[in-house]
Every structure is written in C-alpha cells, then in structure tokens.
N, C-alpha and C positions, 0 to 999 in steps of 0.2 A: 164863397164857400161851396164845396164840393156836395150836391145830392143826390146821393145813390138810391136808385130805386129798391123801397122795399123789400120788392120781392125777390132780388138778383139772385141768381143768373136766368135771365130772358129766355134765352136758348138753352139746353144744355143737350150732351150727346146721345142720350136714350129718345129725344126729341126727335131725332132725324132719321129716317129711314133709310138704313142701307141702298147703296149703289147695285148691290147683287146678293143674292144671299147666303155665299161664303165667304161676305166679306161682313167686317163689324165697324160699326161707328168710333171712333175714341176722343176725337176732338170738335168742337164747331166754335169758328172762333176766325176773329181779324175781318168782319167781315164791309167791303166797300158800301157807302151810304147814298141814296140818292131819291128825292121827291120825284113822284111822275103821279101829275092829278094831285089828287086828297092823298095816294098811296106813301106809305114808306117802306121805299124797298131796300132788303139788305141783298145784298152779294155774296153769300158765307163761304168761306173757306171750310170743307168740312173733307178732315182725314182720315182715312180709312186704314184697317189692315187685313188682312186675312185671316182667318178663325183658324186656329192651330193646338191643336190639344196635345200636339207630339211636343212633349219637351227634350228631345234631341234633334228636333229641325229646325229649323231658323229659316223662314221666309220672307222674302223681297216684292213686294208689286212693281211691276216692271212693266211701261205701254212697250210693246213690241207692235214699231212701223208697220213692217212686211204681213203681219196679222191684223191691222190696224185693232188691236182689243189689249186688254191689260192682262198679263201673265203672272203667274206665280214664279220667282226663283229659289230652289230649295237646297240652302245646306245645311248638312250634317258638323255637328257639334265638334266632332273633332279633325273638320277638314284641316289641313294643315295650311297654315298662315294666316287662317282667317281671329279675327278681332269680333266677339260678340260680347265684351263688358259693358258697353252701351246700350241699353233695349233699344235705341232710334237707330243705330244703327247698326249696318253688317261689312265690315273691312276686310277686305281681299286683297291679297300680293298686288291684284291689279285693278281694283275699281272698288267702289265704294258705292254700298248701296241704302235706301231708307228702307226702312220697316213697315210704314205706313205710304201711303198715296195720295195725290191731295186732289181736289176738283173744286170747282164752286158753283152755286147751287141758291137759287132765289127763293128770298122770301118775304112776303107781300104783308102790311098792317095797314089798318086803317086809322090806330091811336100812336104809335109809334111803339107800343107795347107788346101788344097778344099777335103774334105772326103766325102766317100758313106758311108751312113750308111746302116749297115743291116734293114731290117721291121722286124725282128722277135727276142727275145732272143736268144746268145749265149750258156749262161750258166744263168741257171733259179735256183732257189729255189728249193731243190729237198729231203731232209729229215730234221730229228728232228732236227738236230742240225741251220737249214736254215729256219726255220719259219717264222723269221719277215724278211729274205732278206738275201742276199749277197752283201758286200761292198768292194771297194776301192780294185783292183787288183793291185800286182806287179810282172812282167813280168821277170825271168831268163834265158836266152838262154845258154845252158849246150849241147855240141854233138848230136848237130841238133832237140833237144826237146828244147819247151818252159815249162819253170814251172810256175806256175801262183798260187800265195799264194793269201788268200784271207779273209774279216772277214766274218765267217757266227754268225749271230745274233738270236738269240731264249730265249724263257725264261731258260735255261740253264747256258747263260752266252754269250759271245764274243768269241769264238772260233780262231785257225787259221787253215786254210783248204787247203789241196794241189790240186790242179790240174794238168794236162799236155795236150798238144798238138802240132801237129808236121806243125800242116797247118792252126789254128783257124778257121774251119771246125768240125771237128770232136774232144772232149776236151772228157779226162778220171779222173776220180775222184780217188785220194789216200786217203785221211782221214783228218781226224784232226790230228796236226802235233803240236800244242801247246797248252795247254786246259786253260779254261778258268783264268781270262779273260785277255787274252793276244793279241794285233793286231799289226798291223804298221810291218811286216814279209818283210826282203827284204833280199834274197839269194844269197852268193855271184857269181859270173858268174865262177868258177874254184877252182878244190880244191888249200888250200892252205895246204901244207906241208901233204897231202894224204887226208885233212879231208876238210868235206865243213862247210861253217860258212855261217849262218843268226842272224841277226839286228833283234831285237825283241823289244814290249814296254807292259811289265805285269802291271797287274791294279795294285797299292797297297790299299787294302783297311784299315787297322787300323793307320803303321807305317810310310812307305817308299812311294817317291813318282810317278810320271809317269814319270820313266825315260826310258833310251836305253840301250839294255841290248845286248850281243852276246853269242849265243849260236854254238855248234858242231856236228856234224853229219858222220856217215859213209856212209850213203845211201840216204841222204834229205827226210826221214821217223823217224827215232826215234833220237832224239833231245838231247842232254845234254851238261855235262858241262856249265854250264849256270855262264856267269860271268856280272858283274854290267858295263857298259863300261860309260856312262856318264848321269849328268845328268841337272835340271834346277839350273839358276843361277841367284842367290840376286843381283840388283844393274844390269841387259841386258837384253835386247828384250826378253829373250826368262827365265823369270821369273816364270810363271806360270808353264808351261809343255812343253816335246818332244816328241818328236820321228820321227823313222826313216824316209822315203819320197822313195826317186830314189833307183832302185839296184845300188850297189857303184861298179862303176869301176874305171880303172886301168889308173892312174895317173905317170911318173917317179919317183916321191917322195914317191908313196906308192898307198893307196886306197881311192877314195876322195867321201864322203859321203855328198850327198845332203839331208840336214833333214828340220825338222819344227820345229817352238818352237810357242809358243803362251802366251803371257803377262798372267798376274793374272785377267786381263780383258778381256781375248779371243782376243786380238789381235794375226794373225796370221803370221807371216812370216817364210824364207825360209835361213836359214843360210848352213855353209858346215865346213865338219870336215873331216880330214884327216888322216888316221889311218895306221899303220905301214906293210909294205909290207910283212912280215916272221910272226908277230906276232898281227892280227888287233884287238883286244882286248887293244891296246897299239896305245891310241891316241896322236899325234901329234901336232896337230896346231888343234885351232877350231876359227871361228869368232865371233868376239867380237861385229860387228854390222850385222845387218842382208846383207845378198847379192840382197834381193827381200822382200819388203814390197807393202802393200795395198796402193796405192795412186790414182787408177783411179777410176771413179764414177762403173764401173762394178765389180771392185774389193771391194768397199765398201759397195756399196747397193746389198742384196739380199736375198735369204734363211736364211742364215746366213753371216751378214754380216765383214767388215773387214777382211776377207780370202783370203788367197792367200795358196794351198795347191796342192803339187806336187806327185803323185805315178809312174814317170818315166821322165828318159831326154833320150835324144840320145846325145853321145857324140863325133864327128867328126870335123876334119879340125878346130880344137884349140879352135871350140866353142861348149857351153853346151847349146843343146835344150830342154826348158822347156816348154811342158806341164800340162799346172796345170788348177786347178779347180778358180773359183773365187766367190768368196761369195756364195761356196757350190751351186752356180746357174746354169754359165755357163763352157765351156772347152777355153780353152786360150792357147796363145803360144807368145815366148819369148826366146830370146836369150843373154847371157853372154860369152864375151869371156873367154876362160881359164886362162888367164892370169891377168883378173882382179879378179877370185875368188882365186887363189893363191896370189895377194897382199893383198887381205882382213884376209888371212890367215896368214900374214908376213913373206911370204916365200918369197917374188919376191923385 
C-alpha cells in the first residue's frame, strides 16, 4: 500500500530561489536521489522562465555558447509562421523552441523530508549540446563516485549526458554517452558479470516504439550491445509509452526496476519490473497494474497534469522511498513497502 506523505508536495516552486532575478521559478520536480552520510540528497530539476508582462512577446531562454550565459529569444505574436497555441512551446518555420529552461540544483535533508535547498545552480547548461536545458537526473553510486546521467536538450536532438561527483560540490563532465535521441539512462549500481549495464529509452521515429532498452559498457563511456528489453502494452496502464525511472537495485529475487508507463492519453504512472540477477536483459515478472497512480489533487492539477513521475527511491528497511515529481509541478515523497511491490509482481 502506497503512503503518501502528509504533508505533499515536499518541494514546491515558490520554494526555490530563482537562478537570476528576471527570471521566475514554475517547476521543481523529477529530481535524482542519492545517500551521502546520514544526508538525503535530491538532484532537482528546477524550470525556469523569464518574467514577461508583455503579452505580445513570447520569450525563449536560449544558453548561447559563444556568450557562454543564457539569453532571452523574443518574438512578437504575430511573427509569421510562428506556433504559440502551446504556453511550452514557441514553433518556428525553422526551429523550435521551449519557454522555460531547465538546470539542476541540490538539495541536502537530514530526515528525508524538510530540505535546504541550494540558492544557486548545481549543474547549469554549459555547451551545444545543453542549449534549451538539462533534465531529469539519475543518480549511480559506484566506489564512492556518484554518476549522474542526465537529458541535455538542444536543437541537436535529446542527448544522454554523464556526469560525476564525489561530494555534490564540485560535478565533472564526461560526454554524451547515448546520442540522440535517447533519455530515461538509469546505471546499474555494480558490474554485473565484469560489465556494467544501463536502462536506456531511444526515440523511434518511423517504426518502433518508446520502449526500454539495456545497454553495456566496459567503462560507463562507450555503450553497446544494445538489446530491446521491454516494451508498451495493448489492453494496461501503461499503453501509450515507457521507460525507465529509479536506478534498479538489488532485490533477492534479482534486480527490481521502478519505471513509468503512461496511457495513450498521457496518463502517468509508476509500475516495477524485475529482471534477472546474472542476466538483466532477462525480465521476470513485470506489473500488470500500476504500483502508484495520479489520484491526489497535486498529482493531477499542474504543469502537466496526471503525473506521477520518479528519477530515484531509496531503498531501506523493506521499504521503497519514492521521490517523484507530480504534475511535472511539484517534488513529493511516498512510501511502498517491499513486499507489496513484490505481490503486485506475483512473486509473494
């Protein structure tokens, strides 16, 4: 049984202190989960836009390389070709642009509850491939580094991007580690059988669709072997699309992946699959109904709403802690014991 903490939403966006101060908060939400010490740190994804009282201009944040700094782009309402029916986004004859900007931005608890947030960016937007943002961290703790996979977003495509850090203080950049357009990267925490494996969700553009994919690696740098591992399904929650969520750990029965699916309607929830201990390419059991659906008025009204969407739990003392984003708004947290996501699995 699913327990939502009383008080939700944990986070929410008047919470967090603007990046600059023409710019305004609107989202904090999806944020990577990881233990360091007694601490619980989140990773937040927190969206920005720029304060605009003109309602005939429609502005873009845009990082401009050659400035190395994040820019306004500003059109007028009745530029011609352009598409502004979306408040997310701004459509142009030639490029497409987001409205808001993303970054991610640490924030330290000592109960898993009442957090500091930083005042300033973490990890910012920092080249071409990071233009319109970085999104949705998840967090690997591998021999005392954290790895932190991330999507960087540009007209390029959806990237996936590595990062590291030993203290979420100071964060080193590796590359892009999946090319487009590939996101939803969740690493597993130990090689298995000398090699490491990430949960991957490639775009399919003509054929195939957004499913969950796992890849190999010798070094969590150059990525292969890439096998299909599951995907959406006719006739259950999770109809529309997948992919990955939590880094999957380490269950008796094997490897227990917390993911997402979302209806042909964008509904969102949080199901879990569990994949074979020697060979995780080799799924086991998956649920049939979701473990965590949208039912509370925060989870249903917001940015985007009907969302319930998770990029980390902690897993301790036979329960999984989830926090998750909720109508892409605010950050939330909740608790599942382990033993009822294993019934829903039909293992128990």
């Amino acid at each position: 049984m699913v327990q939502r903490y009383i008080h939700n939403p944990i986070i929410r966006p008047q919470d967090v202190k603007p990046s600059r101060p023409d710019f305004e908060v609107i989202c904090v939400f999806n944020a990577g989960v990881a233990k360091l010490g007694d601490e619980v740190i989140l990773l937040l994804r927190i969206a920005e836009r720029p304060i605009n009282q003109n309602s005939d201009i429609h502005i873009a944040p845009v990082y401009d390389v050659e400035k190395a700094a994040i820019i306004k782009k500003s059109f007028n309402t009745d530029e011609p070709g352009c598409d502004f029916s979306d408040s997310r986004w701004i459509r142009t004859p030639s490029t497409n642009y987001i409205t808001s900007i993303s970054h991610l931005r640490v924030a330290r608890s000592r109960d898993g509850i009442n957090f500091e947030i930083e005042e300033t960016p973490s990890v910012s937007p920092a080249n071409i491939y990071e233009v319109y943002g970085i999104e949705d961290a998840r967090i690997t703790s591998i021999d005392n580094t954290f790895y932190i996979s991330y999507s960087a977003i540009s007209d390029l495509g959806i990237t996936s991007y590595l990062a590291s850090t030993k203290d979420f203080i100071k964060f080193q950049r590796h590359g892009v580690i999946f090319h487009p357009d590939n996101k939803d990267v969740e690493i597993f925490p130990e090689k298995i059988n000398g090699r490491y494996y990430a949960l991957n969700r490639p775009s399919m553009s003509h054929f195939g669709k957004m499913d969950i994919w796992i890849s190999e690696s010798p070094d969590l740098i150059s990525w292969g072997n890439h096998r299909h591992l599951a995907g959406a399904r006719e006739g259950y929650w999770d109809n529309g699309r997948i992919g990955g969520s939590a880094v999957p750990f380490r269950v008796k029965e094997g490897w227990l992946e917390i993911y997402h699916g979302a209806t042909k309607d964008d509904k969102y929830c949080l199901g879990a699959m569990l994949l074979d201990p020697e060979q995780p390419w080799k799924v086991i059991a998956r649920s049939e109904k979701p473990i965590m659906e949208p039912v509370e008025d925060y989870e249903i009204n917001g940015f985007f709403g009907n969302v319930i969407f998770t990029c980390g739990v902690i897993y301790e003392n036979d329960v999984v802690k989830v926090y998750y984003g909720a109508a892409d708004t605010h950050m939330c947290y909740a608790e599942i014991p382990i033993e009822d996501i294993m019934t829903s699995l039909g293992l128990k």
